[in-house]
C-alpha positions in Angstrom: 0.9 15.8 50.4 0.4 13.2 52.7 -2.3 11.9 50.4 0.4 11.2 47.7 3.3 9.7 49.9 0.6 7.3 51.0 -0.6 6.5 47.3 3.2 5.9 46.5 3.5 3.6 49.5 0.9 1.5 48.5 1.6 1.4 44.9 5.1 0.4 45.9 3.3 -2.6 48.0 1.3 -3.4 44.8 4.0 -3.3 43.2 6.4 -5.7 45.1 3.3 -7.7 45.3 3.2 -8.3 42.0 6.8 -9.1 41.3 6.4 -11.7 44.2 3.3 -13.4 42.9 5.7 -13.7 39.4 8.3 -15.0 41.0 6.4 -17.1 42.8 4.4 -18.5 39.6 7.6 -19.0 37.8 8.7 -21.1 40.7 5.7 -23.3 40.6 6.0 -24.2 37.1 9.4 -25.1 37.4 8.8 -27.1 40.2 5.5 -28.8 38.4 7.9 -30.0 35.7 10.6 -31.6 38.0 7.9 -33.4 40.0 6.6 -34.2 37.0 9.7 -36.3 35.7 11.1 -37.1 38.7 8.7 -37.7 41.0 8.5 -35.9 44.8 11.6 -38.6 45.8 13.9 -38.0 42.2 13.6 -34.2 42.7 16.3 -31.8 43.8 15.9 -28.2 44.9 18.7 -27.4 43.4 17.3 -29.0 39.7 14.3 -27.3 40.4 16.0 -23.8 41.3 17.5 -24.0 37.7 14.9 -25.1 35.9 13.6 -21.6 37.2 16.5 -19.7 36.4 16.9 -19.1 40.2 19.6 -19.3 43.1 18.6 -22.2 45.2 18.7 -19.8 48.0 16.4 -17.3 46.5 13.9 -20.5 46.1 14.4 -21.5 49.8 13.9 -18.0 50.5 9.8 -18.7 49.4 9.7 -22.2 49.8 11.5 -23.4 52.9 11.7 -27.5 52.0 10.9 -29.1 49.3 8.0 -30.8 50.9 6.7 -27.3 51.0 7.0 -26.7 47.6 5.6 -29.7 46.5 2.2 -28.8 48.7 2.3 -25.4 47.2 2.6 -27.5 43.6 -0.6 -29.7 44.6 -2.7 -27.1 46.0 -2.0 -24.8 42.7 -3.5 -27.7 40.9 -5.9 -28.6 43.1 -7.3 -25.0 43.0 -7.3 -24.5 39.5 -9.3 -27.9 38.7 -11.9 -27.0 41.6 -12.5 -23.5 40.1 -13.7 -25.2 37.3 -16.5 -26.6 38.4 -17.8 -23.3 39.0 -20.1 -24.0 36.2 -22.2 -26.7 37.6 -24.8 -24.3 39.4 -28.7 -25.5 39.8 -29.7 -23.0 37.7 -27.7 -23.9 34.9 -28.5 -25.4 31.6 -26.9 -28.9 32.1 -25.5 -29.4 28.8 -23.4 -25.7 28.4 -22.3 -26.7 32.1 -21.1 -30.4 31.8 -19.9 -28.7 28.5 -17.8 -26.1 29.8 -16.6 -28.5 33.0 -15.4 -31.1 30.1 -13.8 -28.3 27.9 -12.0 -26.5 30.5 -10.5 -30.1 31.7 -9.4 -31.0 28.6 -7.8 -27.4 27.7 -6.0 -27.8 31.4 -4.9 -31.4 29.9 -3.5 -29.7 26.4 -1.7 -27.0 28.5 -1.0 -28.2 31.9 -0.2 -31.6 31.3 3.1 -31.8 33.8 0.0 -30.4 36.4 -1.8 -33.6 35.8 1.4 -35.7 36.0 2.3 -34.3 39.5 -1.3 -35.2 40.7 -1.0 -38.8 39.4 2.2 -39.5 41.1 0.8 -38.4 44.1 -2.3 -40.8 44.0 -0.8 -43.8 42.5 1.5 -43.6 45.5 -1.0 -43.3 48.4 -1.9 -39.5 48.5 0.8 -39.0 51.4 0.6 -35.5 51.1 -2.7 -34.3 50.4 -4.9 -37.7 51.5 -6.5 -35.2 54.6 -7.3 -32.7 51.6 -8.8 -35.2 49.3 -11.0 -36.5 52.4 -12.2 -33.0 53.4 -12.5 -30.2 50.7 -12.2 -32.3 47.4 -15.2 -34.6 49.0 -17.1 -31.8 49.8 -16.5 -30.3 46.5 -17.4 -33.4 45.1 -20.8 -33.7 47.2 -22.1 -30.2 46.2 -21.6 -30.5 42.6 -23.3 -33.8 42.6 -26.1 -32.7 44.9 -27.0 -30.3 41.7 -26.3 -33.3 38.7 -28.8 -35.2 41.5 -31.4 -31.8 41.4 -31.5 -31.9 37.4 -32.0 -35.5 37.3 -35.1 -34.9 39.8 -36.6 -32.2 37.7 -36.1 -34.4 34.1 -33.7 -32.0 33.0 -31.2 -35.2 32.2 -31.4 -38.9 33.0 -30.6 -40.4 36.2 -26.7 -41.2 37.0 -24.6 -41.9 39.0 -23.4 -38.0 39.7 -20.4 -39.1 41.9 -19.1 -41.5 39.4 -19.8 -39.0 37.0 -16.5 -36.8 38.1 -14.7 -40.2 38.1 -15.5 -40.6 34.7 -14.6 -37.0 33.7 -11.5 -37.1 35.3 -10.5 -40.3 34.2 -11.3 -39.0 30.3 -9.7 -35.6 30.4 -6.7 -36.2 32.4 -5.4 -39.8 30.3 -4.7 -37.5 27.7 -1.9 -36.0 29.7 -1.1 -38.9 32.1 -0.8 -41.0 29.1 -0.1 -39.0 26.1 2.8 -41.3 25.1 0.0 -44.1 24.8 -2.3 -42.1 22.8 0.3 -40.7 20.6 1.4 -44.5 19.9 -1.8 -45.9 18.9 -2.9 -42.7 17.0 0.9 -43.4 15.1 2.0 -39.6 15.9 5.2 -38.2 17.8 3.0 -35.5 19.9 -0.6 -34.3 19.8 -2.1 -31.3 17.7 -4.8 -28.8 18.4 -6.8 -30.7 15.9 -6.3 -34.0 17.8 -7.4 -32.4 21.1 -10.7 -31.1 19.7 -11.5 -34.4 18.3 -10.6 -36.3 21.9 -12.5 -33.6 23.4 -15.8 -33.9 21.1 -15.3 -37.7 22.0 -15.0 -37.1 26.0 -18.0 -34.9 25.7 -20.2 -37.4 23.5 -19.8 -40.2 26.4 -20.8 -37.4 29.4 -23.5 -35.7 27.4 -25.2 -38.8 26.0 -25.0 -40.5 29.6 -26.9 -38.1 31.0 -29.7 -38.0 28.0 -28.3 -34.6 26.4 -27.5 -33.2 22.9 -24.2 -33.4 22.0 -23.3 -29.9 19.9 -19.9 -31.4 19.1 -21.8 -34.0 16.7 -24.3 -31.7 14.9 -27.9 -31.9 15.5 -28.7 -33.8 18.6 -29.9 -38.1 18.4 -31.4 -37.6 21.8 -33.4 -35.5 23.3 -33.4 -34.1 26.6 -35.6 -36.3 29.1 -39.3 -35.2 29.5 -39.8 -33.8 32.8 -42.3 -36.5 34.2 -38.7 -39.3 33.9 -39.6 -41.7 36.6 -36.3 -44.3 35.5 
């Protein structure tokens, strides 16, 4: 009996749980589209609140400023990019890693792109908010994932380069198709971008990352260079 009453507490918990983490997520994408337009200054809690479809009390109620919100905005996005690079392991084969690090970039780019918009405000106007974050657990990020780029390279598995610089490049690919969609949907001569137009940009992106680092590019067909032999001295 007392078995049950517990399992009902707990599934209540789970419960309420759940509905907050919705409520929660609906409030972050709201938010993510505000700060997106509007910047962190242009934004209102109160637009922000409606966007969501929310009293402005009930979004105080889980976020108590909007400098709060905006932090929980930037470390959503934050998380979500660092999980992908998951796939860069040492024991991984460097081409299906780079390969799923691009792909999942470019996918957030397609679907997130308001995500990508917040996080560009925020550095084009000094990192105020997250600068200690970017310094700390971005850079350490950063310094393990590059370690393993630097590991292949020493075992021949790709050519040498500049790991680092590497995510600079990535990021700098993947993310201009959000940050500045407007541009390529002016040169390319079309109002918005298409599925089709976001697997070409992304067999481009993963052309110039594979073939920098010596490795066959799937996207292309049959690969025009090999991977490095494993005595690579250069």
């Amino acid at each position: 009996m007392s078995i049950q009453a517990d399992t009902g507490v707990d599934d209540g918990a789970r419960l309420k749980g759940r509905i907050r983490q919705r409520q929660e997520g609906a409030m972050l994408k709201a938010a993510e589209k505000v700060f997106a337009r509007a910047g962190f200054q242009g934004a209102t809690m109160a637009e922000i609140a409606d966007v969501a479809g929310v009293p402005k009390a009930t979004l105080l109620y889980y976020f108590a400023s909007k400098e709060a919100l905006y932090r929980a905005v930037l470390a959503n996005i934050l998380a979500l990019w660092l999980a992908e690079t998951e796939s860069i392991t040492a024991d991984a084969d460097p081409a299906t890693a780079l390969s799923a690090y691009v792909r999942a970039k470019m996918r957030l780019s397609a679907r997130r792109p308001d995500a990508s918009r917040v996080f560009a405000n925020e550095i084009v106007h000094g990192a105020t908010h997250i600068g200690e974050y970017l310094r700390t657990e971005l850079r350490s990020t950063v310094e393990k994932r590059a370690a393993v780029i630097d590991q292949w390279a020493a075992e021949g598995r790709i050519l040498p380069v500049d790991a680092t610089h590497l995510f600079f490049t990535i990021w700098a690919a993947t993310q201009t198709y959000a940050d500045f969609d407007s541009q390529v949907c002016a040169v390319l001569g079309k109002t918005r971008l298409s599925p089709p137009d976001h697997e070409r940009a992304t067999a481009h992106v993963l052309t110039v990352v594979l073939r920098s680092c010596g490795l066959p590019c799937p996207a292309h067909g049959a690969a025009t260079i090999s991977p490095p032999p494993a005595n690579t001295t250069h």
